[in-house]
VOGU-3710 file (C-alpha; in Angstrom, 3 decimals, decimal comma):
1> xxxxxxxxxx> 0,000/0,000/0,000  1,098/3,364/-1,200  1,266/6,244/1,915  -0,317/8,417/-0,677  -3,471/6,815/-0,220  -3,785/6,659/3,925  -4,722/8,198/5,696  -2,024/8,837/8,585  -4,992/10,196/11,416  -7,307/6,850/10,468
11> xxxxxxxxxx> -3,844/4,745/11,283  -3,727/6,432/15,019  -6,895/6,611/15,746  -7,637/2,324/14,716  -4,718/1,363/16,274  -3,922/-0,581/19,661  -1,437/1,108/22,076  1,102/-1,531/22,531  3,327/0,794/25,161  3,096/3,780/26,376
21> xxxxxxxxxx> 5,656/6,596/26,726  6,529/5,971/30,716  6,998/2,115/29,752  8,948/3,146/27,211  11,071/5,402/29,596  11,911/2,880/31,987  12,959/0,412/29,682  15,590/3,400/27,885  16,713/3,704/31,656  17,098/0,259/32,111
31> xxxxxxxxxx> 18,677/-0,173/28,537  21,236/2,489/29,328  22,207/0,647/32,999  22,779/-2,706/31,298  24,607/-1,165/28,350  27,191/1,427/31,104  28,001/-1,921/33,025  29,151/-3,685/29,792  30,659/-0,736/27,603  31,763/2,286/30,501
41> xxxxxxxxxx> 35,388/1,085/29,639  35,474/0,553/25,901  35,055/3,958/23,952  32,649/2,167/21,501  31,886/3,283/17,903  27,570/3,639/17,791  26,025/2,973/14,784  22,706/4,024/14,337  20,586/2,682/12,127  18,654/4,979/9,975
51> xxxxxxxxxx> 16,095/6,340/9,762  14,046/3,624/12,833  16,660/3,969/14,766  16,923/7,928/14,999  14,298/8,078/17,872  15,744/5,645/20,107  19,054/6,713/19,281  18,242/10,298/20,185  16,918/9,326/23,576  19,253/6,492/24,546
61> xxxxxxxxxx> 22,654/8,497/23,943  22,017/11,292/26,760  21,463/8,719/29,186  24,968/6,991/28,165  27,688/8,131/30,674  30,579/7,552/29,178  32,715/8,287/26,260  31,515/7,367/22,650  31,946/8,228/18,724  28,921/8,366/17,186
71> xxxxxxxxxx> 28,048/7,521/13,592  24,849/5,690/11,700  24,526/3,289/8,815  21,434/3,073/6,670  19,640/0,140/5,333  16,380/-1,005/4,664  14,003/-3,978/4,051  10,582/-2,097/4,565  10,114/1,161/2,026  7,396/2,305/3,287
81> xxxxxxxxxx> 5,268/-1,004/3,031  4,261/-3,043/6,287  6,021/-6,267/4,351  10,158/-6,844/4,690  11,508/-7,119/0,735  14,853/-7,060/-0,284  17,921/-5,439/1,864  18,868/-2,150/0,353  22,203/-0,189/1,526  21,726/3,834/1,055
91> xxxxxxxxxx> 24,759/4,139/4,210  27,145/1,127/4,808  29,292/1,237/7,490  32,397/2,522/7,069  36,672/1,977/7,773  35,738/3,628/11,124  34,708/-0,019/12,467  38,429/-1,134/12,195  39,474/-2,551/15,645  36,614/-1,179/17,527
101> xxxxxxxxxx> 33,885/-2,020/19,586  30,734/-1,215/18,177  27,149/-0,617/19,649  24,901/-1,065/16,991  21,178/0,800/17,763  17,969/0,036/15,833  14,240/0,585/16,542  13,643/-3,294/16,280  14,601/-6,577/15,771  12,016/-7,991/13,507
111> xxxxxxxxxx> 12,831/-11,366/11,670  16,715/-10,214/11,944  17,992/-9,981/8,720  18,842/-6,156/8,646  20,844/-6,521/11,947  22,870/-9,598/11,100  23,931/-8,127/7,612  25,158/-4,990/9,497  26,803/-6,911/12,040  28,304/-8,602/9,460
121> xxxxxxxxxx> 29,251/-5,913/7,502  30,948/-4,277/10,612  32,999/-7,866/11,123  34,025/-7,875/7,460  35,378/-4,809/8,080  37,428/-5,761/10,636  35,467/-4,472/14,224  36,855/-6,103/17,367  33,372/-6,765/18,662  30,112/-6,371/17,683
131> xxxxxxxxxx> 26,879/-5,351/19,809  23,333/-4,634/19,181  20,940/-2,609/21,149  17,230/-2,905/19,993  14,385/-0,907/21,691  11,833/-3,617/20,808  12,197/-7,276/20,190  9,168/-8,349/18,165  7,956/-12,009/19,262  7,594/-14,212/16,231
141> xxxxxxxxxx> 7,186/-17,707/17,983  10,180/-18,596/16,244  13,985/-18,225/16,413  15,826/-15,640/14,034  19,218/-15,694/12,601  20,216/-13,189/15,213  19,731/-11,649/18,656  20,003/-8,736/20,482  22,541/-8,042/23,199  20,287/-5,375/24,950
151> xxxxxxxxxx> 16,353/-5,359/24,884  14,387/-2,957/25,813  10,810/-4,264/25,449  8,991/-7,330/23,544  6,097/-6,206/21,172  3,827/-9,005/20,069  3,833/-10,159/16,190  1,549/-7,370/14,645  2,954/-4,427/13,076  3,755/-2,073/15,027
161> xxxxxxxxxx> 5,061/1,676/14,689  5,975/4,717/17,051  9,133/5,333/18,538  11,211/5,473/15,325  9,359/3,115/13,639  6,937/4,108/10,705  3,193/2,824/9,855  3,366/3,549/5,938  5,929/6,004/6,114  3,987/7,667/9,086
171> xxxxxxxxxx> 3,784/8,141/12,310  7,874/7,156/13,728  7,329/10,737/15,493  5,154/9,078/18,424  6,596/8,996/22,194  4,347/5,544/22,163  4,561/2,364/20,404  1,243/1,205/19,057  -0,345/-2,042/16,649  -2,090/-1,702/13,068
181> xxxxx> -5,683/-3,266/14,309  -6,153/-4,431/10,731  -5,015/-3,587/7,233  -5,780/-0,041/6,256  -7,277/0,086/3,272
//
């Protein structure tokens, strides 16, 4: 379905409020405990992913205590559809990665494939080590080629958007993380 023809206040005002911004809080506090007892000492290289990833990005780093480089790869299964297709690099990570530790952050680990071509990617490239930070884990039922090092919440298998991640294009803006109802046609 094309955003063109959706409308974005329809999508809000069907959907199911999955969490809600003081869950969503708590679990970026608790996300940036866990992450300060593993990383405080290792000056990691972040890589945010782009453009899900902005939001969570944006509101994990301040609570981050110690010293980090910051940068962001982009890639892509989704285009604006509520369906995974093909992988498709705009930003791949770059020479940066070289000996480092890196702290990958993305708005969710879906069926996986996205994160474990970046991790890979950052491995090719020759990065010491390798983490990813996910604010949501969708729950599929099933295992996925990857997982996350640091979770912040589970979602259940709908489609979900808010929070850096987009309904249609729409809607990645929200402070809460809500669920398609149904199929907007």
């Amino acid at each position: 379905m094309d955003q063109v023809n959706v409308n974005p206040q329809d999508i809000l005002d069907t959907a199911i409020l999955i969490h809600d911004e003081r869950v969503i809080n708590q679990a970026l506090d608790r996300l940036a405990t866990e992450i300060g007892t593993v990383l405080a000492d290792a000056a990691p290289l972040v890589l945010c992913v782009m453009g899900g990833g902005v939001v969570f990005a944006g509101q994990l780093l301040p609570r981050l205590s110690f010293p980090l480089e910051f940068d962001y790869v982009q890639a892509s299964r989704y285009h604006n559809r509520t369906e995974g297709m093909h992988l498709e690099w705009k930003v791949k990570p770059g020479e940066n990665v070289r000996g480092r530790t890196v702290l990958v952050l993305d708005d969710i680990l879906d069926e996986g494939y996205t994160l474990i071509e970046i991790k890979q990617q950052c491995l090719h490239l020759g990065a010491k080590e390798v983490l990813l930070a996910v604010l949501v884990e969708k729950d599929l039922g099933r295992s996925k080629p990857i997982t996350a090092d640091f979770i912040g919440l589970t979602v259940p298998n709908q489609y979900v958007f808010g929070c850096g991640m987009d309904v249609y294009g729409w809607w990645r803006n929200l402070p809460a993380i809500y669920a398609l109802r149904s199929e907007v046609s």
